[in-house]
C-alpha positions as CSV (number, residue, x, y, z in Angstrom):
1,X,15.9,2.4,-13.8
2,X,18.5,3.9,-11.9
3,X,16.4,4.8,-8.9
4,X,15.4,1.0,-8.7
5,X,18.9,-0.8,-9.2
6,X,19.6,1.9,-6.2
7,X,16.3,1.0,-3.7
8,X,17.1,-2.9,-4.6
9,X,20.7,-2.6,-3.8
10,X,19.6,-0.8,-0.4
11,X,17.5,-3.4,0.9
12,X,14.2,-2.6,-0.4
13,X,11.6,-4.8,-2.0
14,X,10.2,-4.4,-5.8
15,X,7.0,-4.1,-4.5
16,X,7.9,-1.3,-1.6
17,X,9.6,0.3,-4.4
18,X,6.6,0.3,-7.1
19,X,4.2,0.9,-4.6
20,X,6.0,4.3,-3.0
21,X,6.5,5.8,-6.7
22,X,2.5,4.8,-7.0
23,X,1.9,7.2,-3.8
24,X,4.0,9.8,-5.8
25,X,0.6,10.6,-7.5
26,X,-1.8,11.0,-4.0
27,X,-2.2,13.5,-1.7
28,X,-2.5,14.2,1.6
29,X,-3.2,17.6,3.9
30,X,-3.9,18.9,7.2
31,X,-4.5,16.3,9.6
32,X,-3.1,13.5,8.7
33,X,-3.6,9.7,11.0
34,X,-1.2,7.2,9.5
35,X,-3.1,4.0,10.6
36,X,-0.3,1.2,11.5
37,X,2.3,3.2,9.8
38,X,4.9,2.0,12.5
39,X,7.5,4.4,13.0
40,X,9.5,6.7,10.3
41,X,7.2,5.0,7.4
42,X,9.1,5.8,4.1
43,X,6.1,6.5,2.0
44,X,5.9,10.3,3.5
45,X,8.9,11.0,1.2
46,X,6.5,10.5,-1.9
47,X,3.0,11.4,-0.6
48,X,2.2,15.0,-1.8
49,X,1.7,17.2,1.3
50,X,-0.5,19.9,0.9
51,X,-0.7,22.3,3.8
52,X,0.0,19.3,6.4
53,X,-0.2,20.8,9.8
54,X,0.2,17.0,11.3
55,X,1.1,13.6,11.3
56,X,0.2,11.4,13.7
57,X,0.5,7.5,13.7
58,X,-1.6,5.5,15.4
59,X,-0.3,1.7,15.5
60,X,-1.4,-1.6,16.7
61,X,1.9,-2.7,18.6
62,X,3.2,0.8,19.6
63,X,-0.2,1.9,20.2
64,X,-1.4,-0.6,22.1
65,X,-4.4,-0.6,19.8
66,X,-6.4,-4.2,18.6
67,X,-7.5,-2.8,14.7
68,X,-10.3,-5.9,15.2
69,X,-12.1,-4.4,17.9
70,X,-10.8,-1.4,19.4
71,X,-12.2,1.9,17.6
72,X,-9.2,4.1,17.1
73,X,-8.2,6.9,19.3
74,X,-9.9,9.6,17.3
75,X,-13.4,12.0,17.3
76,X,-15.6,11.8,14.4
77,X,-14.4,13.4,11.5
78,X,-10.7,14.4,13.1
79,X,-8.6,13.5,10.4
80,X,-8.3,15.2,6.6
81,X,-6.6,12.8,5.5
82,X,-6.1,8.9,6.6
83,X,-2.6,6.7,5.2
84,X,-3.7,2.8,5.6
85,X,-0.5,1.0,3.9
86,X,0.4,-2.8,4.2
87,X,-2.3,-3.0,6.9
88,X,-5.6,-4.7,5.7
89,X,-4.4,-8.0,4.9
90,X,-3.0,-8.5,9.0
91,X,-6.5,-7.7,10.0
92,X,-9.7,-10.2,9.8
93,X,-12.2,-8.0,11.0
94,X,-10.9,-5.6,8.2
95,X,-14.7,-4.3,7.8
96,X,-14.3,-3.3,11.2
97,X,-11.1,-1.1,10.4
98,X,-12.4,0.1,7.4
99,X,-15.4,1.7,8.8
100,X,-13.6,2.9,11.9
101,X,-11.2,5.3,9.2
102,X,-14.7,6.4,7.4
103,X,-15.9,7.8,11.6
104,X,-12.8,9.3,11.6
105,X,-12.4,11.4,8.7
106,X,-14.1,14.5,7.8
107,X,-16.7,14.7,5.5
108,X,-14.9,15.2,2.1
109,X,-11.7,13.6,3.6
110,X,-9.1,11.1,1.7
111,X,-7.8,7.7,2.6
112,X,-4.6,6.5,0.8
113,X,-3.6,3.3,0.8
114,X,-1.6,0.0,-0.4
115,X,-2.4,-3.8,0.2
116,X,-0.4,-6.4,-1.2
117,X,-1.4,-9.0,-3.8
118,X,0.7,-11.2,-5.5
119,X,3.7,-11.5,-2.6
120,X,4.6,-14.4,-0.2
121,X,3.0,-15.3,3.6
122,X,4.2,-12.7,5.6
123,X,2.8,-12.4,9.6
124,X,2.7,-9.4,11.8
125,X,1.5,-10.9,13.5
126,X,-1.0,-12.8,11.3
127,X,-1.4,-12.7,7.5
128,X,-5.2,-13.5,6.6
129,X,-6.3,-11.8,2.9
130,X,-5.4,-10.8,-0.5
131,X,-7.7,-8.4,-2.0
132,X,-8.7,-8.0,-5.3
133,X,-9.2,-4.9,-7.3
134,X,-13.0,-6.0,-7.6
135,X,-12.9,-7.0,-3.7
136,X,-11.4,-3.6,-2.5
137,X,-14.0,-1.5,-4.6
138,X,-16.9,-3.5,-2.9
139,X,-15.6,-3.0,1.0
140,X,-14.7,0.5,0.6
141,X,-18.3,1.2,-1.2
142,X,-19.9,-0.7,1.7
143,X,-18.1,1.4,4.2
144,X,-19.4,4.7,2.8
145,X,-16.8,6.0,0.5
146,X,-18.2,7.3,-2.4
147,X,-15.2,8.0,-4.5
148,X,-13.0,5.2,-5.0
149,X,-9.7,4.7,-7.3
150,X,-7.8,1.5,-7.6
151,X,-4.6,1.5,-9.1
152,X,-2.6,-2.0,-10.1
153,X,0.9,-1.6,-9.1
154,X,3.2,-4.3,-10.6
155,X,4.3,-5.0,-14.3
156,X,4.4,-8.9,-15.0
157,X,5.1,-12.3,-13.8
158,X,8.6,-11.9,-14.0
159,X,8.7,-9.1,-11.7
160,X,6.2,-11.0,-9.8
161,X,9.0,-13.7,-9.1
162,X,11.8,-11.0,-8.6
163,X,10.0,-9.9,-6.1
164,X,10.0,-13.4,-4.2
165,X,13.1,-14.2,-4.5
166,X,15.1,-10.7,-4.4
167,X,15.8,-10.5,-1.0
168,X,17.3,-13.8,-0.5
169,X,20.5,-13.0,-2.9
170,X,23.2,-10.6,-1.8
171,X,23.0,-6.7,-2.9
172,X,25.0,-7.0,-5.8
173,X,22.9,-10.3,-7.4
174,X,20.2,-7.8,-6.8
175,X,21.4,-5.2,-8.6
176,X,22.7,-7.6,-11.3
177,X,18.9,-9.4,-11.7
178,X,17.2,-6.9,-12.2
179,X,17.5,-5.9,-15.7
180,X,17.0,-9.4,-16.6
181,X,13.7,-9.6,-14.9
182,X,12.7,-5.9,-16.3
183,X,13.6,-7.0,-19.9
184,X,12.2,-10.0,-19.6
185,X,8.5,-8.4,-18.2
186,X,9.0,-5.7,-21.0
187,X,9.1,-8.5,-23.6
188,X,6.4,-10.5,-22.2
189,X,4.2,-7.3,-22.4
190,X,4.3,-6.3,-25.5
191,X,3.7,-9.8,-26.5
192,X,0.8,-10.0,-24.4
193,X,-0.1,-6.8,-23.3
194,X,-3.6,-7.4,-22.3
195,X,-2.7,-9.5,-19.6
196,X,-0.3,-7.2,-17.5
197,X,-3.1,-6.6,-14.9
198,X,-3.2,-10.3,-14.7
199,X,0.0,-10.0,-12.4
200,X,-0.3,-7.3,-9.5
201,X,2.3,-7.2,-7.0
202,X,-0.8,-4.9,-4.9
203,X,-3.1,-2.1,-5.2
204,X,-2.5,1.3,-4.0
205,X,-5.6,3.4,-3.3
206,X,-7.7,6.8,-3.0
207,X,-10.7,7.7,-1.9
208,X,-12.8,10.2,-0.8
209,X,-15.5,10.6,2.0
């Protein structure tokens, strides 16, 4: 609880929040391709790192690189490991994408990854999807993956609507909000506790080659 009251009161989203401590359980080694990562992304500080010799970002305004058409900037089977956070929902050819990480990675490679669900219209520059869990499972399988793990971040609705509205109070409402909204989800899910899935902030993701 502590950790979040202190990520809320510096700025950061629920969801940013839930779905970093989500990566907390991936990994990543040797090299790595962080695919529209932007610069500094703050999800390194909870990927496990495994013998990573390097980290190289490859995104679509720094980079100079159109993820609907352009392939990316890398051999076949380069990477060992491919990070592809916050990106699939900007992108409308996102088959495209998503097969251009499988020709990238080697053979028996990961891909980690977050998209957004249940969150607000947010452009950069455009804002097309929301993927389900059933949605993702059926693009990745199409691309070639052949091991695929989904993993619902979020707790309930009322975190749902914390999230909205979070950032438009000032750090210390934050900080003081929170608990209401936690307790509230806590009751709410023991009450109804087959329905938690029901209200996913996103999906973080891993899968194998």
């Amino acid at each position: 609880m502590f950790f979040t009251l202190r990520k809320v009161y510096q700025g950061q989203s629920l969801l940013r929040i839930l779905m970093n401590q989500s990566f907390k359980q991936f990994s990543v080694s040797g090299k790595v391709v962080d695919v529209g990562g932007a610069r500094k992304p703050d999800y390194f500080d909870y990927l496990k790192q495994e013998s990573v010799t390097s980290v190289e970002i490859v995104d679509g305004l720094l980079s100079k690189v159109d993820f609907e058409k352009d392939k990316l900037p890398y051999a076949d089977g380069y990477a060992d490991s491919v990070v592809l956070a916050n990106v699939l929902e900007h992108v409308y050819n996102h088959a495209f994408l998503v097969a251009e990480v499988h020709r990238i990675l080697k053979k028996g490679g990961t891909l980690v990854g977050f998209v957004p669900f249940l969150i607000q219209y947010h452009p950069d520059p455009h804002d097309y999807f929301r993927y389900t869990k059933e949605a993702l499972e059926r693009i990745f399988k199409s691309a070639g993956f052949s091991q695929v793990q989904i993993v619902t971040v979020g707790r309930g609705p009322f975190s749902v609507n914390f999230n909205t509205i979070v950032l438009s109070f000032p750090r210390l409402v934050r900080v003081f909000l929170f608990p209401f909204y936690y307790a509230m989800d806590a009751l709410f899910l023991k009450l109804r506790p087959r329905v938690g899935e029901r209200y996913p902030l996103g999906y973080s993701f891993i899968l194998k080659k």
